[in-house]
Every structure is written in C-alpha cells, then in structure tokens.
C-alpha positions in Angstrom: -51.6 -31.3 26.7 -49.4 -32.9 29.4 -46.0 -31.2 28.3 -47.9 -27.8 28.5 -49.3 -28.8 31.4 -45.7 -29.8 32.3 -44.4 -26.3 31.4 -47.0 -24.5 33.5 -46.5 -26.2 36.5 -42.0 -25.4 35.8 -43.1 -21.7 35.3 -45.1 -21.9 38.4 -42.7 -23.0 40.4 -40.5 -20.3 39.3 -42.7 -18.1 40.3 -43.6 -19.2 43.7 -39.9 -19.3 44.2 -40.1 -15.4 43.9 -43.2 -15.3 46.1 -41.3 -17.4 48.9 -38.6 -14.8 49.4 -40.6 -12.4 50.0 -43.8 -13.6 51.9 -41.2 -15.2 54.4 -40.2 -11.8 55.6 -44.1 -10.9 55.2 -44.6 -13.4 57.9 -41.7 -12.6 59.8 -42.7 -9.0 60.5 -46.2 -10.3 61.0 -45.3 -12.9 63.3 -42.4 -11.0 65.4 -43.8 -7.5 64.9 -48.2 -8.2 64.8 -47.7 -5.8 61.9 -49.8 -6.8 58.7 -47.3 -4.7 55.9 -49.3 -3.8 52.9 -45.9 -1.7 51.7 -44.2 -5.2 51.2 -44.4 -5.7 47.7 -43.1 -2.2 46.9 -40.1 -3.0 49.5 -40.0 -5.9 45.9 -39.8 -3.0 43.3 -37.5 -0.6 45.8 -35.4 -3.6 45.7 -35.7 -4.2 42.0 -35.2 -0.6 41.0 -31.8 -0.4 43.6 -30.6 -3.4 41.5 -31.3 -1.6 38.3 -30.1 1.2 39.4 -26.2 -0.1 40.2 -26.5 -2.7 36.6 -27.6 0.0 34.5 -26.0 3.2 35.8 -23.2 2.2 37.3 -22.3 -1.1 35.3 -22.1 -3.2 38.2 -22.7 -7.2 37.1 -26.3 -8.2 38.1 -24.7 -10.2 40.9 -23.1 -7.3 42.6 -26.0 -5.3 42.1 -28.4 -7.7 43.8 -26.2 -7.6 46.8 -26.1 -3.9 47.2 -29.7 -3.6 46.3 -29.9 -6.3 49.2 -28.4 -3.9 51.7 -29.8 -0.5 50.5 -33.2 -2.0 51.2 -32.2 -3.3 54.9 -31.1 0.2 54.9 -34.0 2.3 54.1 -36.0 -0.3 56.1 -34.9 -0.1 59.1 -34.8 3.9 59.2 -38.8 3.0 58.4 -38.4 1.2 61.7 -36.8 3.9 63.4 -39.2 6.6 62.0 -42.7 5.0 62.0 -43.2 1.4 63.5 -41.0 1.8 66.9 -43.2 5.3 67.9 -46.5 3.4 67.3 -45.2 0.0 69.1 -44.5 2.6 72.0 -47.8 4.2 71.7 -49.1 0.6 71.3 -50.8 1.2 68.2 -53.9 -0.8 67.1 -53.5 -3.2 64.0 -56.0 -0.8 62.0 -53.7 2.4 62.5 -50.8 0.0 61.6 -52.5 -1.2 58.0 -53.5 2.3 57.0 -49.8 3.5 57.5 -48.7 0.7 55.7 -50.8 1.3 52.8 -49.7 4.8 52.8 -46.1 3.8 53.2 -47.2 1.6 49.8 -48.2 4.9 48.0 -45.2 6.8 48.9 -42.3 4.2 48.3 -44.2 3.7 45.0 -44.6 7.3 43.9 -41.2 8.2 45.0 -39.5 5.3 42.6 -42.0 7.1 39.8 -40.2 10.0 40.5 -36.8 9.2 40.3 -37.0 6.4 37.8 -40.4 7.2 35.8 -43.5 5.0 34.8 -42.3 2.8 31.8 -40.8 -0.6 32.0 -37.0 -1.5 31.9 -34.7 -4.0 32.1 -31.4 -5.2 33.7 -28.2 -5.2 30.9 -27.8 -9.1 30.7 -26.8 -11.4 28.2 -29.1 -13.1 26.3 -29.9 -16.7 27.6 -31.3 -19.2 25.8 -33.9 -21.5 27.5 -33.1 -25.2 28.4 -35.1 -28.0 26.9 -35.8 -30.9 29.1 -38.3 -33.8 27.8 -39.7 -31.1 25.8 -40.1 -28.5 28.6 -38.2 -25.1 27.8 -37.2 -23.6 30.9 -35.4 -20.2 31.1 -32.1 -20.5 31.9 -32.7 -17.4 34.6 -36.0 -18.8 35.9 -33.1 -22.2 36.5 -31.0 -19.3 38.4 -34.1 -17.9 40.3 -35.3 -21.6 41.7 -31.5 -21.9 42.7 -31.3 -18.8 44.7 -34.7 -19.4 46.6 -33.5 -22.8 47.7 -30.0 -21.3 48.7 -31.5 -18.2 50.7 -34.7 -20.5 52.3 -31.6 -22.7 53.5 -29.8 -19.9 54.9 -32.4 -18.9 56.6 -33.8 -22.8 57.8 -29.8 -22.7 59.3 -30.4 -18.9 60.9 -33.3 -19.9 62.3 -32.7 -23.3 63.9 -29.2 -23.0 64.7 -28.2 -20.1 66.2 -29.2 -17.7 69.0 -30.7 -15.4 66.9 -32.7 -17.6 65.4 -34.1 -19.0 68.8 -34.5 -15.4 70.1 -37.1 -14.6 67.6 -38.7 -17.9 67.9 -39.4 -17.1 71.1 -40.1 -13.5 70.5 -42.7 -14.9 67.9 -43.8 -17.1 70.9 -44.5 -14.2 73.6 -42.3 -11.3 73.5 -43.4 -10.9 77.4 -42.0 -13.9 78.1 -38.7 -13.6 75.8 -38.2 -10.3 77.8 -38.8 -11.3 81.2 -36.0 -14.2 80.4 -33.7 -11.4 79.3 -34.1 -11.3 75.5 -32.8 -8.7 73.8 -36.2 -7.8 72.0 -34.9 -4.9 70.3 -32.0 -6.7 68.7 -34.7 -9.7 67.6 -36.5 -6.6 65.7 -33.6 -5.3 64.1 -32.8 -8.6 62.6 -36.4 -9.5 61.8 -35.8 -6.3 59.3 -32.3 -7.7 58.0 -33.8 -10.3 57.2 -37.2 -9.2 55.9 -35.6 -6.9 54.2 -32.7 -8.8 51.9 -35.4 -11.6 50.9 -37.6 -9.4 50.0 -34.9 -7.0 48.0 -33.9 -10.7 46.7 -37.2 -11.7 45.5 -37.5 -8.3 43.9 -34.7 -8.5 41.7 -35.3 -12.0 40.7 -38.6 -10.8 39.6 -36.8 -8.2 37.4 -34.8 -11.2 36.2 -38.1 -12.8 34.5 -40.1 -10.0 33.8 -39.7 -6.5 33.2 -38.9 -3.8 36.1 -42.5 -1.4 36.5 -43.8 1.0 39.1 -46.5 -1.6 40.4 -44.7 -5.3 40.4 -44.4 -5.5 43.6 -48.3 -4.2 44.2 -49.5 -6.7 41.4 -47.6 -9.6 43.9 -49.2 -8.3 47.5 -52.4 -10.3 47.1 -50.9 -13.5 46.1 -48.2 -12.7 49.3 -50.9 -12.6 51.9 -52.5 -15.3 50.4 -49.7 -17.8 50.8 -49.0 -16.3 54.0 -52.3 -17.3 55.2 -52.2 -20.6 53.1 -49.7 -21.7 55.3 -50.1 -20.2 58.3 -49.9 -16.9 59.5 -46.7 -16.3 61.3 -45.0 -19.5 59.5 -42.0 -18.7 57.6 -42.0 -22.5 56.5 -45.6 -22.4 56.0 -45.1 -19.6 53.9 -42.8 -21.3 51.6 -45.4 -24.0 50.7 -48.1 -21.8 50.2 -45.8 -19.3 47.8 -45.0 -22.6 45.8 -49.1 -23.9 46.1 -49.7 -20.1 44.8 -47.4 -20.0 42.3 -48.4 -23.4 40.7 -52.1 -22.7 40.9 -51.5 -19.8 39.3 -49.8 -20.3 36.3 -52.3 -24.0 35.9 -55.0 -21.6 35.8 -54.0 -20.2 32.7 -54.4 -23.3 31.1 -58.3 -22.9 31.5 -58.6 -19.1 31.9 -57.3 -15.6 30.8 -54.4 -14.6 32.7 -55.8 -12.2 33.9 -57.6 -14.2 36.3 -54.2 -15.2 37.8 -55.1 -12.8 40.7 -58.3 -14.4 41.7 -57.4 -17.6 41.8 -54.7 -16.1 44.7 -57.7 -14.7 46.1 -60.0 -18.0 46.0 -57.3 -19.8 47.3 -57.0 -17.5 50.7 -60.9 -17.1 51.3 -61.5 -20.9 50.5 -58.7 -21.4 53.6 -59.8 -19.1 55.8 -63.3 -20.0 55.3 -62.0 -24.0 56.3 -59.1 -23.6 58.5 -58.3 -20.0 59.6 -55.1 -21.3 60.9 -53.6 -21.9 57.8 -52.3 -25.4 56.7 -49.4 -25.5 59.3 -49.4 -23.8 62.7 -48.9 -20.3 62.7 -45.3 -20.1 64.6 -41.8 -20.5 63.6 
C-alpha cells in the first residue's frame, strides 16, 4: 500500500511537471494580456506534433526536435498575435468575445493537425528505456528527464523574470500596463515576449507529454481543465503560483486513482478549482508576478 501509494505520488509529480510548463504561460497571457486562452492546450499538441514531425520525418534526435518544435510554436503564435489578439486589444474587446475566439482558435489548431497528421496515436522514434527502481518505486527513466527539464526551464524563467529588464517590464505590465506606459515601457515588446515565452513552455510541455504518453489529436484539450485549475489554485496571474498548483494537481490526480477509476482524474481537477474558488477566489498565493 505505501510503495503504491509511493509510486502514485512519483507519477504525479511527473505529471504536474508537464502541467507547470504550460499553465505558467497560461497565466502569463492571462496576467499580461487579461486574455483567458482556452486554445492553450492545443498550442501542447501543435507543439507535440512539430516535435514529431522533425524526429520522425526528418530524423532529427528528440532533442533537436524539441527545440525547433519550441520555435515553430513562438512562430505560429505570435502571427496569432498579429492576426487576432492585437485587433481586438485595439478595439478593446470584452473578455467574453476573447473566450469564444479562443475556443474557436481551439477547434481550428486542433482540426488543422487532424488534417495534416490524422486521428490515430503515434509516437516519437526513441530508444527503449528501461524504468529505474528506487526503494521499490519504478520510475521511467523519461518521466526522470521530464522532472529535469521542468525544473531547468521554471529556473530559467525564475532568472528571466527577476533578474533582468524584461522580466521587470512585465511585472509591471502585469501590475498596470497604464502605469508601465506612462513610465515609458515598451508595452508592445513586454507582449511579444510574454508570447516567447508562453509559447516555448508550452511547446516544451507538449513534447514532454509525447515523451510519456502517446501523441493524439486531443492531449492537449484532455490537459485544459486541469491547466485552469492550477492556474486558479495558485492564483490567477501567478506564474509561481501556477507551478504549485500544476504539482498539487498532478499529485491529486494520479492519488485519486488509488480510490477511483481513472477516469475521474478530470474531476478531481475540477473539485479542486471550484472547492478554491468557492474558499479563496484569489487563489493560494497572490495573483501577480
């Protein structure tokens, strides 16, 4: 009981891992932006497919892959940018018109990779890896390589953040954009990298997903609940509060199955996020950078 236990909670925190990538550029955009982007998790499977895309096709190594995947995706999101969210920022758009476009972004990022790439799972070309046994826990050895990555990129991005002036530009952006442009902020830059950086963690969290599991249509859809959820968890607008939720989601998550069907994995995300906002609607941390 406690070494399966044990195992869950190691699976878990894989898994949050996956979910931190990405719900810190879900909060980004949400906290820099005010836009609520239901077309995040397929931004996961563009990501995923891009990587599958150069590993199987063009026998890049997985590494390589992951990096151009990374860039194709800051690519195609940022001509999103150019195309849809600047022209309703200028006609100041309310948050409803924004969801329903995102939604609808959603459908057509995901039909579009049904198109090229079809309906049926597939996988990267990698070796085979056997899982690590510690104290009777097996652990993956890519699930080891996902956890490493997350804490890499979350550094990267604690250093981008805090110690540079593009990190303080969008902390005060996230703050009051007024007020960053009156004091001669560059808003326009801060959005452009609030994109680069959206966009490569949440390319990276795709393909780490395609690491563990098999690449379909609809992973990233199947991942937008629990996003939101740790979003809110840890407070909207939070990229660091959005890291502890992803893990608290992940963990509770894969526990659950101990008791239920894993199918239920999905409401337990969505317990989670009404139980807080039902509590403390601010999240468990304050909602800014």
């Amino acid at each position: 009981m406690d070494t399966q236990i044990a195992q869950l909670i190691v699976n878990g925190i894989s898994l949050g891992s996956i979910i931190a990538l990405s719900a810190v550029g879900l909060s980004l955009t949400y906290g820099i932006l005010r836009l609520s982007n239901f077309a995040h998790g397929d931004f996961m499977t563009l990501g995923a497919y891009v990587t599958l895309f150069f590993n199987t096709v063009s026998n890049l190594p997985i590494w390589v892959s992951i990096v151009l995947s990374s860039a194709i995706t800051v690519g195609v999101a940022l001509l999103i940018e150019k195309l849809l969210w600047a022209p309703m920022r200028v006609q100041r758009a309310t948050s409803t018109t924004l969801i329903i476009m995102s939604i609808g972004l959603a459908l057509f990022i995901r039909n579009g990779i049904i198109l090229f790439w079809g309906g049926s799972n597939q996988r990267y070309e990698l070796p085979v890896a056997e899982a690590l046994s510690f104290a009777g826990i097996r652990v993956p050895l890519y699930n080891l390589v996902v956890i490493g990555l997350a804490i890499v990129a979350i550094a990267a991005l604690h250093y981008l953040l805090q110690y540079t002036k593009v990190g303080k530009a969008m902390r005060a952006v996230a703050d009051d954009i007024d007020l960053a442009r009156v004091t001669g902020i560059n808003v326009d830059r801060v959005v452009i990298w609030t994109w680069v950086i959206a966009g490569s963690l949440t390319a990276l969290g795709g393909s780490m997903l395609g690491l563990v599991e098999a690449v379909r249509p609809n992973m990233g859809w199947f991942l937008i609940l629990p996003l939101f959820a740790s979003v809110i968890l840890g407070g909207i607008g939070n990229p660091y509060g959005a890291i502890a939720g992803a893990l608290v989601i992940g963990v509770a998550q894969e526990l659950s199955t101990y008791w239920l069907r894993s199918e239920y994995k999905l409401a337990v995300a969505l317990l989670i996020m009404v139980s807080v906002l039902l509590v403390r609607p601010q999240g468990l941390f304050k909602g800014t950078m």
